[in-house]
C-alpha positions as CSV (number, residue, x, y, z in Angstrom):
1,X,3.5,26.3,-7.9
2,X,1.8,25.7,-4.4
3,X,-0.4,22.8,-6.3
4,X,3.0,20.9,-7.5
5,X,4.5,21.5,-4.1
6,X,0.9,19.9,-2.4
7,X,1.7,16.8,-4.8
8,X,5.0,16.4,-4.4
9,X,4.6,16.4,-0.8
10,X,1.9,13.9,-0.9
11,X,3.1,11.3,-3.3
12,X,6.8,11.9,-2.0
13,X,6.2,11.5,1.6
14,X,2.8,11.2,2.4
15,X,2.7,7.7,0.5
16,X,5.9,6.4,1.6
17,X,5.1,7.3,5.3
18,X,1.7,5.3,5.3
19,X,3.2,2.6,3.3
20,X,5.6,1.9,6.1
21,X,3.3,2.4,9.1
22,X,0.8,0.5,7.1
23,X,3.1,-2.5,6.7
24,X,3.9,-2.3,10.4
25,X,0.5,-2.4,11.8
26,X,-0.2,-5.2,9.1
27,X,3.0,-7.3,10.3
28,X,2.3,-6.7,14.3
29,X,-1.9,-7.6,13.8
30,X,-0.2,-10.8,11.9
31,X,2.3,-11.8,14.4
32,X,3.1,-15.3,12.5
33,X,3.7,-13.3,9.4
34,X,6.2,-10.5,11.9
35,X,7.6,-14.0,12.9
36,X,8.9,-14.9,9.7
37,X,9.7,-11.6,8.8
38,X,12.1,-11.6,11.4
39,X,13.6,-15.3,11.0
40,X,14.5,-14.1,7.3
41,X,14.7,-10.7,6.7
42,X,15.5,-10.8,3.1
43,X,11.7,-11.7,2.7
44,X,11.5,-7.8,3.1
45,X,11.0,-6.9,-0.8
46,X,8.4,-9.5,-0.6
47,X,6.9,-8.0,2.1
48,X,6.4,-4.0,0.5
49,X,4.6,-5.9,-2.5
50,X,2.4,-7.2,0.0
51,X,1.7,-4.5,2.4
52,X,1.1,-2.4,-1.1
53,X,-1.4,-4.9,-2.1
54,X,-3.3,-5.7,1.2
55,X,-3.2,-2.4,2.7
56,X,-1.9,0.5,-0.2
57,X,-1.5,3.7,1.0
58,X,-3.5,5.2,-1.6
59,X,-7.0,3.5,-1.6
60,X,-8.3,5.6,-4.7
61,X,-7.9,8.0,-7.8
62,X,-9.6,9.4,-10.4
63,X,-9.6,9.8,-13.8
64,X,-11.1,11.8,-16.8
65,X,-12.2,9.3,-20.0
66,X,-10.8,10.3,-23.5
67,X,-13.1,7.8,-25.2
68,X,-16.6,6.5,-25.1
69,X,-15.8,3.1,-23.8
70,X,-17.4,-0.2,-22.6
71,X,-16.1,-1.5,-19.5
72,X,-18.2,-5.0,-18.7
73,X,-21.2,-3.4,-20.2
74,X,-21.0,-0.3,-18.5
75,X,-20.7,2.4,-20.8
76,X,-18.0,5.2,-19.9
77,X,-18.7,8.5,-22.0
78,X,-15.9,10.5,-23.0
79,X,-15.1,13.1,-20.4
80,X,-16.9,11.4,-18.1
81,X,-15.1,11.2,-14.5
82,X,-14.2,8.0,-13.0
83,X,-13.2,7.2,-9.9
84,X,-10.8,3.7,-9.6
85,X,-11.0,2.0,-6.2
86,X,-7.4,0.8,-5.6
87,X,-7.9,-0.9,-2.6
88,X,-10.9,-2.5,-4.1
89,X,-8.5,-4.0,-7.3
90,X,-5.9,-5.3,-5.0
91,X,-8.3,-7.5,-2.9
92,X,-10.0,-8.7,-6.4
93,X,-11.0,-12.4,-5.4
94,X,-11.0,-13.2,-9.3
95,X,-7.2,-12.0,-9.0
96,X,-5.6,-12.9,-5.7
97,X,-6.3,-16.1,-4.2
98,X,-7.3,-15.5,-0.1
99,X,-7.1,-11.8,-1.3
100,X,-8.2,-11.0,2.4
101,X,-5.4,-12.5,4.4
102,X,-1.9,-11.3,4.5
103,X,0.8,-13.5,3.5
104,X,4.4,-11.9,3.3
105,X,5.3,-14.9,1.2
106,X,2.5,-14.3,-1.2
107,X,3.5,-14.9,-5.1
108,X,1.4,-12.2,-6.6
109,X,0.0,-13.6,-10.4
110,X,-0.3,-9.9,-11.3
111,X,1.4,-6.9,-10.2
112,X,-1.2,-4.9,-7.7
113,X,-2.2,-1.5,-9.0
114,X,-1.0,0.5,-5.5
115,X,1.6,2.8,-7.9
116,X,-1.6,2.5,-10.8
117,X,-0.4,1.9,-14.0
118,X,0.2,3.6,-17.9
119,X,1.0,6.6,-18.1
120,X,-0.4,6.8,-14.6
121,X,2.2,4.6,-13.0
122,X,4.0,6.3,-10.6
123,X,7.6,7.7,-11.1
124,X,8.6,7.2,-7.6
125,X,8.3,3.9,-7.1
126,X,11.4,2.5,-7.4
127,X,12.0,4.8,-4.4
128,X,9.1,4.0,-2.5
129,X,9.6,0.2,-2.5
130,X,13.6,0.9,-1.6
131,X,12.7,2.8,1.5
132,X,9.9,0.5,3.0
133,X,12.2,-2.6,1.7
134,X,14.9,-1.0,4.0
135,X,12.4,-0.2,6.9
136,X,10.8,-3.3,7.1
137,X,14.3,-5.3,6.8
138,X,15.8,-2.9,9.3
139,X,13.0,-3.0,12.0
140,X,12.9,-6.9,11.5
141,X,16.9,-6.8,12.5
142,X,17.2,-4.4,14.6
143,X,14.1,-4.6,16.2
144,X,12.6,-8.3,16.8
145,X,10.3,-7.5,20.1
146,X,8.7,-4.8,18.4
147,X,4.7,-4.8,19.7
148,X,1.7,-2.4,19.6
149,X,1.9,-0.3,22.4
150,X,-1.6,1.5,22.6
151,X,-4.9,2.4,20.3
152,X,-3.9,2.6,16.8
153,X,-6.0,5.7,15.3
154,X,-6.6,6.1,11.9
155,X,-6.8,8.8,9.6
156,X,-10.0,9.7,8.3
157,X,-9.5,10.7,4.8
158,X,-10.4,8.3,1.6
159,X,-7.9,8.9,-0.6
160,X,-4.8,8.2,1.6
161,X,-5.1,5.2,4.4
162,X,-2.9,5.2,7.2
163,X,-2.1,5.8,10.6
164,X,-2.2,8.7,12.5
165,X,-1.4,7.4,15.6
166,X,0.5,4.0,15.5
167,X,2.2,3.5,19.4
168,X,4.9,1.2,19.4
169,X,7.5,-0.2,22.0
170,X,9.8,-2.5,21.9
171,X,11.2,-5.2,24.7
């Protein structure tokens, strides 16, 4: 039980809580980007699928082979760990033109692999994207003179990438 209630906790909040801060750090260290944000707020949708591709709250997974395969001539042996570098995938340069820069009115040519994908994908999703949609549209209304209001400090983990400290102000 106390493993399921570890996940849960970490791909129910944990993710949607970086996801967010993630997004709002991107948006305020991009102020044209924040700019437009706030002169249209429905580009908040657009925004989450951005913020999930140039800065996803979970940078990497792993996996466990079920067949011997051949990935670009690297061989991958059945029940041979792998480790898949989601951060890495989402900045793919033969993907994503400018992968580097944010652009909240990026059309992406390929969905980004920040929920991962078969039988992988993520359930919560649809949940995920509604929240941040809703935070980043609601702090872009409500909250136009949001600014950085301090050091941001990161957390020092590599699996989940986010803020631990993230001051704000506003005015």
């Amino acid at each position: 039980m106390v493993p399921l209630c570890t996940l849960l906790l970490i791909a129910g909040f944990e993710t949607t809580v970086n996801l967010i801060s993630n997004g709002v750090l991107a948006l305020l260290d991009h102020p044209e980007q924040w700019a437009a944000l706030c002169a249209d707020p429905a580009l908040a949708a657009n925004t989450t699928e951005e913020v999930l591709r140039y800065d996803a709250p979970v940078q990497r997974t792993g996996r466990l082979a079920l067949a011997d395969v051949d990935l670009d001539g690297v061989q991958v042996h059945k029940g041979q760990f792998v480790a898949t570098l989601i951060g890495g995938a989402n900045r793919d340069p033969s993907v994503y033109e400018d992968p580097a820069r944010f652009d909240i009115t990026r059309t992406l040519p390929v969905e980004h692999l920040a929920f991962s994908s078969g039988i992988h994908y993520c359930l919560g999703q649809p949940l995920a994207r509604l929240e941040a949609t809703a935070a980043f549209r609601a702090l872009a209304e409500r909250r136009p003179d949001l600014r950085r209001a301090g050091r941001v400090v990161r957390r020092n983990a590599a699996t989940i990438r986010g803020p631990l400290h993230l001051p704000v102000a506003v005015g």
